[in-house]
N, C-alpha and C positions, 0 to 999 in steps of 0.2 A: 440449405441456408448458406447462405454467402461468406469464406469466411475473412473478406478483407473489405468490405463497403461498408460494414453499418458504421454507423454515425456514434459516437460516444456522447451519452448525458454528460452535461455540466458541472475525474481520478484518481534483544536481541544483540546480540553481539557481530561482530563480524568475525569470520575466520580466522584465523591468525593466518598473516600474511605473508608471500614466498618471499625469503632472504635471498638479495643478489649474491652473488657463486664469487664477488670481488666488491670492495667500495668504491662508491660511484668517482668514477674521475676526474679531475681539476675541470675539465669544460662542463661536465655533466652539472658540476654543483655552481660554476659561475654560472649557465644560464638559469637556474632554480632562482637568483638572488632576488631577481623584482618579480612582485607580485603579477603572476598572470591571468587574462582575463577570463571567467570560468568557462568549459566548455559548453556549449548548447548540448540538450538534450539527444539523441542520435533513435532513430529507428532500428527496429531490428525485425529480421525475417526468416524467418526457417521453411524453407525449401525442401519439402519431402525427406526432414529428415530421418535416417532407422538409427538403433542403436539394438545390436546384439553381443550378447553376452555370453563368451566361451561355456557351451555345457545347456546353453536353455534351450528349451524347445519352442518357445516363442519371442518375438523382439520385445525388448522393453520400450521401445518406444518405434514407432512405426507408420511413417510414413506423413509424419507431423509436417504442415503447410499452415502456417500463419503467418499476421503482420501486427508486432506491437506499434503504434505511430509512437513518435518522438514526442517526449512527455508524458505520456499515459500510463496508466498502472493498470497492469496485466495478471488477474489472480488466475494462476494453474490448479484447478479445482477437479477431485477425482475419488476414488477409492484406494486404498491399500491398494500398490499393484499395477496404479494405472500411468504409470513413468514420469510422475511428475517433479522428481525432485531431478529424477536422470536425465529429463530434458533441462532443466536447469543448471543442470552441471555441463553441461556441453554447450552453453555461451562464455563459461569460463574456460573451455577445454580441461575441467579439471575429470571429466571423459570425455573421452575420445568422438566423435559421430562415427559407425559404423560407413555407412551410405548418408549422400544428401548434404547440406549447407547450410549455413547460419551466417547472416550479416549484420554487419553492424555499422551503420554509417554506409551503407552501401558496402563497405568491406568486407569481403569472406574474412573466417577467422582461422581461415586456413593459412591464410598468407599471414599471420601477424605471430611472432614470438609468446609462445602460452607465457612466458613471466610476465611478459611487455604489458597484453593483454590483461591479466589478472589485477597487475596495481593498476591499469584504468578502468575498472571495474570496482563498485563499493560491493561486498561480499556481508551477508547479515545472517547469520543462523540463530536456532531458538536456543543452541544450547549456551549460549551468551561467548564462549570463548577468551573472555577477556585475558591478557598475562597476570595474572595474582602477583607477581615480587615485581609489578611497576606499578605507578601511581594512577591516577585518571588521566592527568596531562601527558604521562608518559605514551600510555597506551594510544591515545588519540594520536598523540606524536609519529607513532609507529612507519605509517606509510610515507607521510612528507619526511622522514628520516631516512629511509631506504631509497628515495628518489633524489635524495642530496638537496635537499631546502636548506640555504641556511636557517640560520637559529632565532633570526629576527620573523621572519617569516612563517617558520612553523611556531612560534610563540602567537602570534596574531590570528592565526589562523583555528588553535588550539582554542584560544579566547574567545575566537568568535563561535566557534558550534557549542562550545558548553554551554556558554550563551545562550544560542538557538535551541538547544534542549532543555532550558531550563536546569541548568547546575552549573552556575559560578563558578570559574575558573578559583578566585577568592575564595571561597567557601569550598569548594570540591576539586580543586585540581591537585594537590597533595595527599588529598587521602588513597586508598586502596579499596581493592573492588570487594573486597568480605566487608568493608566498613559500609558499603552501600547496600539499600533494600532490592530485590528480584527488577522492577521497575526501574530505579536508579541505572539498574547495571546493563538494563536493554539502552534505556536513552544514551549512554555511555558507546555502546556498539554501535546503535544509529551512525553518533558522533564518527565514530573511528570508521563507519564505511563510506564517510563523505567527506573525510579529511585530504582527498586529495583532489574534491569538486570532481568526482568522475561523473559521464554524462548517463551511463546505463548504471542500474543499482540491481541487486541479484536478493531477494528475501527467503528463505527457505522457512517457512511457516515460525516466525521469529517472535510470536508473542504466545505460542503455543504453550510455554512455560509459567505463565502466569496466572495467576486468580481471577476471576472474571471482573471484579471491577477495576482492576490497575490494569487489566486487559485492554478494558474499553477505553480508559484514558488515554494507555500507550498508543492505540488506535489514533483518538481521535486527533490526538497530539502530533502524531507522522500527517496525517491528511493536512494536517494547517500549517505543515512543517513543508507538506510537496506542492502545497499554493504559493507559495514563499517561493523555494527554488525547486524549479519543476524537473525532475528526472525520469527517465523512460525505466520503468522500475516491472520484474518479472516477481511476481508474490506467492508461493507454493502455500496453499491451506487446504484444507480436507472441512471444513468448515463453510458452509452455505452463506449462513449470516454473514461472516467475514468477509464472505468472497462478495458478496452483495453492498456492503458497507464501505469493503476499500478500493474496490476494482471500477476501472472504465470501463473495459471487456472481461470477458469471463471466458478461459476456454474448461469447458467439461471434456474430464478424459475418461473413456472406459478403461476397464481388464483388457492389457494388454498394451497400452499406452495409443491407443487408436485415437483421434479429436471425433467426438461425437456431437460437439456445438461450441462454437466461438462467439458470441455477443454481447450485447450490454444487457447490462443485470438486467433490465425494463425491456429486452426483448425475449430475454430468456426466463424467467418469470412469466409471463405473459404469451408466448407461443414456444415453448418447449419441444425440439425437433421432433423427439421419440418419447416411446415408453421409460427406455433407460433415463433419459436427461429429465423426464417429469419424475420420476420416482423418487432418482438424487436431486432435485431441490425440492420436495419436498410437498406433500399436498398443501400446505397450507400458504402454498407459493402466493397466492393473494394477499397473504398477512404482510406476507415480507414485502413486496413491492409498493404498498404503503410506507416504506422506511426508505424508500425512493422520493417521495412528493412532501414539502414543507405546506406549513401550513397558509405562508406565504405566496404559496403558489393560488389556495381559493380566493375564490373573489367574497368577500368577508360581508355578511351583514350588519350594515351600520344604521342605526336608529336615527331619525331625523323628524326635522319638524313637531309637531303637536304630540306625538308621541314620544317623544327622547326622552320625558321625565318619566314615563311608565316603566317605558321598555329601561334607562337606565338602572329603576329600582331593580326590575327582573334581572338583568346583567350581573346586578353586582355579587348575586349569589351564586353563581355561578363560578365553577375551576375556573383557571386559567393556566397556561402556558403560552411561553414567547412564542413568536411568530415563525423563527427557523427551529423548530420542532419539526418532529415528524408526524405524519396523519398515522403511524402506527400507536406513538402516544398518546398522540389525542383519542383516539379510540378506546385506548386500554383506562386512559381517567375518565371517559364518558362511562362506559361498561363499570368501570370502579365506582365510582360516584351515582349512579342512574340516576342520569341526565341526556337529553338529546343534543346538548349545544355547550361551548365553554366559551370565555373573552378569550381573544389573543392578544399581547401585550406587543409593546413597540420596545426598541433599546433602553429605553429609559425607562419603563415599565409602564407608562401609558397604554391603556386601552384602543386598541385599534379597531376592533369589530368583533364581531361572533360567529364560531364556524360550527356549523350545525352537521346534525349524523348524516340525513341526509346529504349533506355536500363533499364530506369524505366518501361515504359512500360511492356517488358521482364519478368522482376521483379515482378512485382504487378501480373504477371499469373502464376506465376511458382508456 
């Protein structure tokens, strides 16, 4: 399988971040003072690379060759074992690559100062990290404060991610990270690993921590947060569903950090390289690739002429669900409900047609 051609479908806290070794110098902070324009997204590529570890007998990661493209979200999906968090640590250098290369920007990351590097990089782990004895505004503050922003500027900028997370600066930027719920304090993190508009974002399985449904939220929440402003974002989960739901490409890694398939969910679902990669996603790989296709995608049957007032009566009893659903939902209310067909509603809740079993069906093989 190809692992840099296929085509992508239609793509927590952060770290606490390295203190400079000195404060930033009079020029460093005059040029920080006007706002600058945000960085584009940047690609990145790893080049055969190993990572061994004094004392193993096998590499923890080995011989890894991918291409995330610039913008895209990239889930590193694996078992216990299979190097995925340690290949993610090595676009930060926060290890080292034994053998092999990582670019970013076309840049090795070889040639770049690991501090330098790291504040331009958003860093997001599950275990939320925030500073507890600073505020929300504080914490977000963090990295535009170590790069010498003035105060006008990391104030506006602090305003606007709360903002874009959903937590008012006004209402939340004075409080403290125990006064916030598990979900609060991941959107919080998001916040501070984009506080300085960096172009690649680093996830180490960052909603791991949560209950499933402030899970899904925080999910769906990032996805319409990375439509917004798009980041080349690396995603560590051990989680299929996840890796299916956030991911443009998907790389599966075996025991031993080996790539044993790079692709889009819908091709990886759908022709599974080996026994290994069918196994971990799972038999019911069919189910999931339904949470691929909206309902918006079928071509919908609409009742017309002589018959609208029948077939409306019949409609009307009928489930419904909006239109940008998933054909997995709709399935599971057909099966719930036993019925063959539901309405699908428009924005405004208007009926727009009916999608019948058969036509998911359709669907889910094509």
């Amino acid at each position: 399988m190809s692992q840099e051609t296929n085509e992508p479908r239609s793509a927590s806290g952060a770290a606490s971040p390295a203190v400079p070794a000195t404060e930033p110098d009079a020029t460093a902070t005059a040029s920080a003072t006007a706002d600058a324009p945000a960085p584009e997204a940047q690609e990145i590529v790893f080049d055969r690379v190993v990572k061994n570890y004094p004392g193993a007998d096998t590499p923890a990661v080995d011989e890894l060759s991918l291409t995330v493209p610039a913008g895209e979200i990239c889930v590193l999906l694996g078992p216990s074992g299979s190097g995925k968090t340690t290949a993610l640590m090595m676009v930060n250098r926060l290890t080292e690559p034994t053998r092999g290369d990582i670019r970013i920007g076309g840049r090795s990351i070889r040639d770049m100062d690991p501090i330098e590097l790291r504040r331009s990089i958003g860093y997001v782990i599950q275990q939320v990290g925030l500073f507890p004895h600073l505020s929300i505004a504080d914490n977000v503050a963090t990295v535009p404060k170590v790069l010498g922003w003035d105060r006008g500027r990391t104030k506006r900028r602090v305003a606007e991610l709360l903002d874009l997370v959903g937590l008012p600066v006004a209402e939340y930027g004075k409080r403290y990270p125990a006064q916030l719920s598990g979900g609060q304090q991941q959107r919080v993190g998001i916040a501070r690993a984009l506080a300085a508009d960096p172009p690649v974002m680093l996830m180490d399985e960052p909603f791991g921590a949560l209950d499933p449904i402030t899970r899904e939220r925080v999910q769906d929440e990032f996805l319409a947060l990375h439509e917004r402003i798009r980041k080349t974002v690396i995603f560590v989960s051990h989680d299929i569903d996840e890796a299916v739901k956030m991911g443009d490409r998907i790389a599966v890694l075996r025991q031993g950090g080996r790539l044993a398939q790079y692709d889009t969910p819908h091709t990886l679902l759908k022709e599974p390289a080996d026994a290994f990669v069918a196994r971990f996603v799972g038999a019911d790989r069919g189910l999931k690739r339904l949470t691929l296709i909206r309902l918006a995608d079928l071509e919908l049957a609409a009742p017309d002429g002589a018959a609208q007032d029948a077939a409306a009566d019949e409609a009307a009893r009928l489930p419904s669900l909006p239109r940008d659903a998933s054909l997995r939902s709709a399935l599971s209310l057909m099966i719930a409900e036993g019925t063959d067909a539901l309405r699908v509603t428009g924005p405004e809740g208007q009926v727009v047609g009916t999608a019948t079993l058969d036509a998911v069906r359709k669907a889910g093989a094509a």
